[in-house]
C-alpha positions in Angstrom: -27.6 1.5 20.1 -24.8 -0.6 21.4 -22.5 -2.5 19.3 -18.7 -3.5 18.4 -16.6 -2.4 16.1 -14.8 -6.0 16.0 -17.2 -7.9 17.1 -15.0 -11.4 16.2 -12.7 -10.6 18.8 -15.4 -11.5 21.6 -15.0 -15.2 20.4 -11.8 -15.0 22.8 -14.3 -14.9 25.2 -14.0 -18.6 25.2 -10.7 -18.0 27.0 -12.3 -17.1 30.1 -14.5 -20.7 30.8 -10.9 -22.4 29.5 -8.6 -20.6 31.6 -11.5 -21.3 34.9 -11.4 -24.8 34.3 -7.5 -25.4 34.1 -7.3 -23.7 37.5 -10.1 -26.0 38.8 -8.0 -28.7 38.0 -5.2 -27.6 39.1 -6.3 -26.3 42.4 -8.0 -30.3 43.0 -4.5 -31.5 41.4 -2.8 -29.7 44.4 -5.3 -30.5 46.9 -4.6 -34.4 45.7 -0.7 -34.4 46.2 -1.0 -32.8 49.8 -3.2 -35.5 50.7 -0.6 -37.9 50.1 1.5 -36.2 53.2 -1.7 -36.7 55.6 -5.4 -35.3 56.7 -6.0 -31.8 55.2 -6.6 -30.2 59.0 -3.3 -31.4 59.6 -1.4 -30.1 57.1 -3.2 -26.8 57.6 -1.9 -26.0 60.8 1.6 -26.5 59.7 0.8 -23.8 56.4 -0.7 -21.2 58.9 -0.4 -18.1 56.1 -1.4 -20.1 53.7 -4.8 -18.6 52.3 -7.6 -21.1 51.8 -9.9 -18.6 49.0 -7.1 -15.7 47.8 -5.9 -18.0 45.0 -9.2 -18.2 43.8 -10.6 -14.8 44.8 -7.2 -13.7 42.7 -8.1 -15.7 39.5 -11.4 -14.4 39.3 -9.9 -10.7 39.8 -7.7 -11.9 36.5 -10.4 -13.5 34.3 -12.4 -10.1 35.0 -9.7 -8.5 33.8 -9.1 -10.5 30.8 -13.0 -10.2 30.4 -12.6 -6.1 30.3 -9.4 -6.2 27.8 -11.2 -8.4 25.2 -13.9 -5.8 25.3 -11.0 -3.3 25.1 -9.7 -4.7 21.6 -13.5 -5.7 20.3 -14.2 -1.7 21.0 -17.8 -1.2 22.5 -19.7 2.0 21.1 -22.8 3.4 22.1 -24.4 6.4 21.3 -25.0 6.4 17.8 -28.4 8.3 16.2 -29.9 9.0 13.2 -31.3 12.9 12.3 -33.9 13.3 9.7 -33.9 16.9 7.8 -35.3 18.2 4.8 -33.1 19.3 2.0 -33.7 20.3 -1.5 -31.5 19.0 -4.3 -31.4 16.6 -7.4 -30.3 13.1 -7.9 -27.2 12.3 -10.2 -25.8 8.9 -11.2 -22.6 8.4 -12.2 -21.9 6.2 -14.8 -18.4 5.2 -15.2 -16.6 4.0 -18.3 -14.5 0.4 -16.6 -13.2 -0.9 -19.8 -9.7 -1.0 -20.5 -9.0 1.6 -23.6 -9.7 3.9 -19.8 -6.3 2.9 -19.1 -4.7 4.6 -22.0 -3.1 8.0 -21.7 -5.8 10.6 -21.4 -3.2 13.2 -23.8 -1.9 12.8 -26.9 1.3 11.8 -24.9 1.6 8.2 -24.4 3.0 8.6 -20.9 0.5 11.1 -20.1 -2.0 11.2 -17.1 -4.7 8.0 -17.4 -8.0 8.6 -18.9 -9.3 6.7 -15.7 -6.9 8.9 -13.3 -8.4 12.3 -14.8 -11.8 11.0 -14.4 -11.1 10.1 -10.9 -9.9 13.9 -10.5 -12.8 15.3 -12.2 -15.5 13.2 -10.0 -14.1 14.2 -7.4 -13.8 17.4 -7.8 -17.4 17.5 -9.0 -18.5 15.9 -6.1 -16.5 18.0 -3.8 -19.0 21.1 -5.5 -22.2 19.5 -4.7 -24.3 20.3 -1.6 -27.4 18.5 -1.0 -28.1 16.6 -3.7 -27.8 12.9 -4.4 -25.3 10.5 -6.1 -24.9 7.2 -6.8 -22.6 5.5 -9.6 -22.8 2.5 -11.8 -19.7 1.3 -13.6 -19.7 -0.5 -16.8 -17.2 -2.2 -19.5 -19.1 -4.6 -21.2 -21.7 -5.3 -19.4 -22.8 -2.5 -16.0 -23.3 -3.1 -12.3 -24.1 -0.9 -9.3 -21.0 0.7 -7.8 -22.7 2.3 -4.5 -26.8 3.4 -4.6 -28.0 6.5 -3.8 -26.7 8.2 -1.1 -25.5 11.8 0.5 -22.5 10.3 1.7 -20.1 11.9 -0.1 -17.2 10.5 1.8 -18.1 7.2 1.1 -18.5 8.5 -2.3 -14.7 9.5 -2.8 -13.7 6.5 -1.2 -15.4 4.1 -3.9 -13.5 6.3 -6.5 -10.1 5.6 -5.5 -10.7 1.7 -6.1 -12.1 1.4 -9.6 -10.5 -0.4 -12.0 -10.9 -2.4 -14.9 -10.5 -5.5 -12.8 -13.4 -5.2 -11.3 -15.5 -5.6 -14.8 -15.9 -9.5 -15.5 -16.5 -8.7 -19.3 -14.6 -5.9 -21.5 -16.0 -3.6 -24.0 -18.0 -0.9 -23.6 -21.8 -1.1 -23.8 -23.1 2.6 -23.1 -26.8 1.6 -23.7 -26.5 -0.5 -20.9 -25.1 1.9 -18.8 -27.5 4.7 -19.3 -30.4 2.2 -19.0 -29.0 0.8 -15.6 -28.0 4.2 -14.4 -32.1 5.4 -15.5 -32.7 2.1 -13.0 -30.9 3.8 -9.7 -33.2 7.0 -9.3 -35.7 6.9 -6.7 -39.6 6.5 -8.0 -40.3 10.1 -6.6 -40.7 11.8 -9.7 -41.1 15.3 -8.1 -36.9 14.6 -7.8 -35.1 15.9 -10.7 -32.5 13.8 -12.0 -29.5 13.9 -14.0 -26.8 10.9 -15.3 -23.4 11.7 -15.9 -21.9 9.6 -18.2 -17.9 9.2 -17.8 -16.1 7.6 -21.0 -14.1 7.5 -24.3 -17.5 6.8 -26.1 -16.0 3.7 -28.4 -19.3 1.9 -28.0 -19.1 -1.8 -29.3 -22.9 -2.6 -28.5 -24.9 0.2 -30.3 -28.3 1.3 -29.7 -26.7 4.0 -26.9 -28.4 6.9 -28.2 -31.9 5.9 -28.6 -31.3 4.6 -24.7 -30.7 8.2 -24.0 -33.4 9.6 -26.0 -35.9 6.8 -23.6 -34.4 8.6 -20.2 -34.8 12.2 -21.4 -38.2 10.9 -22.2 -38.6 10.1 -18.4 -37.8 13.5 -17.7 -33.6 12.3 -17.0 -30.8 14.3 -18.3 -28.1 12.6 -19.8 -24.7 14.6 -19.5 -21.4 13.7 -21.8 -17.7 13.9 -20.3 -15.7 13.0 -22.8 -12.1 11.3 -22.0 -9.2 10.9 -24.3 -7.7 12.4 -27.8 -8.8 11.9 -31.4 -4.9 10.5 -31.8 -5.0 7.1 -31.0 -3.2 5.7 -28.3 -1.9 1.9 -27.4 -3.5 0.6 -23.8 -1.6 -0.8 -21.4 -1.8 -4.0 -19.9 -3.6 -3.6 -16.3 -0.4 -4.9 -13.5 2.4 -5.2 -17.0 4.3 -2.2 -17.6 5.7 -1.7 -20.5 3.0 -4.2 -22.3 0.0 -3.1 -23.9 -3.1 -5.1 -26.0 -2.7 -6.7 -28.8 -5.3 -7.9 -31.7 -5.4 -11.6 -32.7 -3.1 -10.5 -35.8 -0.6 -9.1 -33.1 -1.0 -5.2 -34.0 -0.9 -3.0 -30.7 -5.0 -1.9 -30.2 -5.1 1.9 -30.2 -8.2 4.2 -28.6 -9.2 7.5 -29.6 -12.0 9.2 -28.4 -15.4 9.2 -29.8 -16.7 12.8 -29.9 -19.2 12.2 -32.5 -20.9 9.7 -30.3 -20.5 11.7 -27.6 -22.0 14.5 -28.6 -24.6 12.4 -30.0 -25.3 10.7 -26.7 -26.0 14.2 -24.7 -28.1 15.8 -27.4 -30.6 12.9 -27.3 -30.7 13.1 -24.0 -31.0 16.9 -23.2 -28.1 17.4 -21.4 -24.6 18.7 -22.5 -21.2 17.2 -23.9 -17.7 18.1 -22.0 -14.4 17.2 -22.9 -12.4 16.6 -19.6 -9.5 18.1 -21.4 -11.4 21.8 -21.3 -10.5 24.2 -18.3 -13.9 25.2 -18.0 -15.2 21.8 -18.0 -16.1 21.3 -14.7 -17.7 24.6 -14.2 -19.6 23.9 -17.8 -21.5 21.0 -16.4 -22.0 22.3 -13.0 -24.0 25.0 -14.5 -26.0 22.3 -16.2 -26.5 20.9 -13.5 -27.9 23.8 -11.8 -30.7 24.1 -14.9 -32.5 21.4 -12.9 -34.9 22.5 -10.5 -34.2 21.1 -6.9 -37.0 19.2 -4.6 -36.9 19.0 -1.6 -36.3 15.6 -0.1 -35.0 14.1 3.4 -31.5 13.3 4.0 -30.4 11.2 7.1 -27.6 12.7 9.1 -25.7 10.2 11.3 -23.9 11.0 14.9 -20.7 8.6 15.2 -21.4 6.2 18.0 -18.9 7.3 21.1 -16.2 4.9 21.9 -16.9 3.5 25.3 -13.8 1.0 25.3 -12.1 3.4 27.6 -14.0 2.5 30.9 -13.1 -1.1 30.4 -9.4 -0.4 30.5 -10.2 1.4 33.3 -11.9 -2.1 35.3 -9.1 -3.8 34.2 -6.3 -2.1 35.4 -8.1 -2.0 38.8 -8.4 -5.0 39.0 -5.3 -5.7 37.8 -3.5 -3.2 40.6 -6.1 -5.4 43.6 -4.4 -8.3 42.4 -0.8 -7.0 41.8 -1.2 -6.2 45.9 -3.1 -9.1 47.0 -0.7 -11.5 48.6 -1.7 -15.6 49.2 -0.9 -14.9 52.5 -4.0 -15.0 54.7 -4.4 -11.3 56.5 -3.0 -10.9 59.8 -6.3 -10.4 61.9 -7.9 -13.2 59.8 -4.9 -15.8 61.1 -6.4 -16.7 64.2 -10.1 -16.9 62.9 -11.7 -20.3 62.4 -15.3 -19.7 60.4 -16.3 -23.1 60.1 -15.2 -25.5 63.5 -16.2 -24.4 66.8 -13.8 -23.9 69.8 
């Protein structure tokens, strides 16, 4: 497979035709005002040097050139390919409590760690334990949305962590039962996979009906996992980009969060998995071995090679042929002076 990895750069491509046609001109331009001094033979035999074809053997040595180095800067690759092996694992979606009570401090110190910066720790250290299983995360305020499918990228996986936010949710709140019910929605239809959600949040649900949601995807064989973020002291929450501000309710109070363990709990008993608070040392290690209850299937998991970089052998053409035209004189060469090709003697 052949492709670039800025493929918008080859619009300068358009360069090339331009920069052919202003030399046309100018080469006919030039031709025109020596044709004012007399016949062309004439004033040939007084410009003996004077190559006929290097000037334009020399700007098609530099358009080649330019040709190469716009390849150079779009950066050809080749060589990419896709491997096929069978793994065994289990599938787990991530969903990911968005709203903005996950920008209060995690601690029962107001300038404490974010509950949305430990839960960007935790995930990623949890991810960093799994082998080859499968992940995929859907975030949620008040309404949910898939962050990234499936996948056993993990790197991409990591990646998408480090840019969530509450910005990214176009309605606040925090509706749990649709989370779990869109997280239920990401598993493949292979139900030989086992499959697990892990459910990220502070648990102050203002939609209701999140438990019997879990009950439905333990009842389709779907584990539903608690980690629990925050303190039962309440805390203000900042305004997202406004230090120093935090919400307000229409009567002006400051809002404060606490976290719901009741619900919580609540959730991951209905759906027959376990509740963590990420506050616990062991809480990671608690729901890995939960986790590892699940029986894993064996499935296929596609391996990709990295295309190679091949923009290295078009720098090479063009300095070439930049170093031909650097010595290439518009001087006719000597033995060539005294060579006519096209009158007879």
């Amino acid at each position: 497979m052949f492709d670039f990895a800025n493929p918008y750069l080859l619009n300068l491509l358009w360069l090339v035709p331009a920069l052919f046609v202003l030399f046309y001109f100018g080469q006919r331009q030039r031709r025109n005002r020596l044709a004012r001094f007399g016949q062309a033979s004439v004033i040939a035999a007084l410009m003996p040097d004077a190559s006929k074809y290097k000037p334009t053997i020399k700007m098609v040595l530099r358009l080649t050139a330019l040709t190469a180095l716009i390849f150079v800067l779009a950066r050809p690759r080749a060589g990419e390919k896709q491997h096929d092996e069978t793994t065994s694992g289990i599938e787990i979606m991530i969903a990911f409590d968005l709203s903005n009570s996950m920008l209060a401090s995690a601690t029962d110190d107001p300038n404490g760690p974010t509950r949305l910066d430990r839960a960007r720790l935790m995930l990623e250290k949890l991810i960093g334990r799994l082998e080859n299983d499968k992940v995929g995360m859907v975030i949620f305020a008040g309404n949910a949305k898939t962050q990234f499918p499936m996948t056993t990228d993990f790197g991409m996986a990591k990646i998408y962590l480090g840019e969530l936010s509450p910005s990214l949710m176009e309605y606040q709140g925090t509706s749990l039962a649709e989370a779990i019910s869109m997280a239920s929605n990401g598993f493949s239809q292979d139900e030989t996979i086992h499959k697990a959600i892990i459910l990220i949040t502070d648990a102050e649900d203002h939609q209701g009906e999140a438990v019997e949601t879990a009950k439905a995807a333990a009842e389709k064989d779907i584990q539903v996992n608690v980690i629990g973020l925050g303190t039962a002291k309440g805390q203000p929450i900042p305004v997202e980009g406004q230090k120093g501000q935090f919400i307000k309710d229409a009567s002006g109070q400051t809002v404060l969060t606490t976290l719901n363990q009741q619900l919580a709990s609540e959730l991951a008993a209905a759906g027959n998995g376990i509740y963590v608070n990420g506050a616990d040392r062991d809480a990671l290690s608690n729901l890995s071995d939960q986790l590892n209850t699940l029986q894993k299937s064996q499935f296929k998991r596609h391996e990709y090679t990295a295309a190679a970089e091949q923009f290295p052998v078009f720098a090479w053409i063009a300095f070439f042929l930049l170093v031909i035209d650097a010595l290439m004189s518009n001087r006719k060469n000597s033995w060539l002076r005294k060579i006519n090709f096209f009158t007879k003697k």
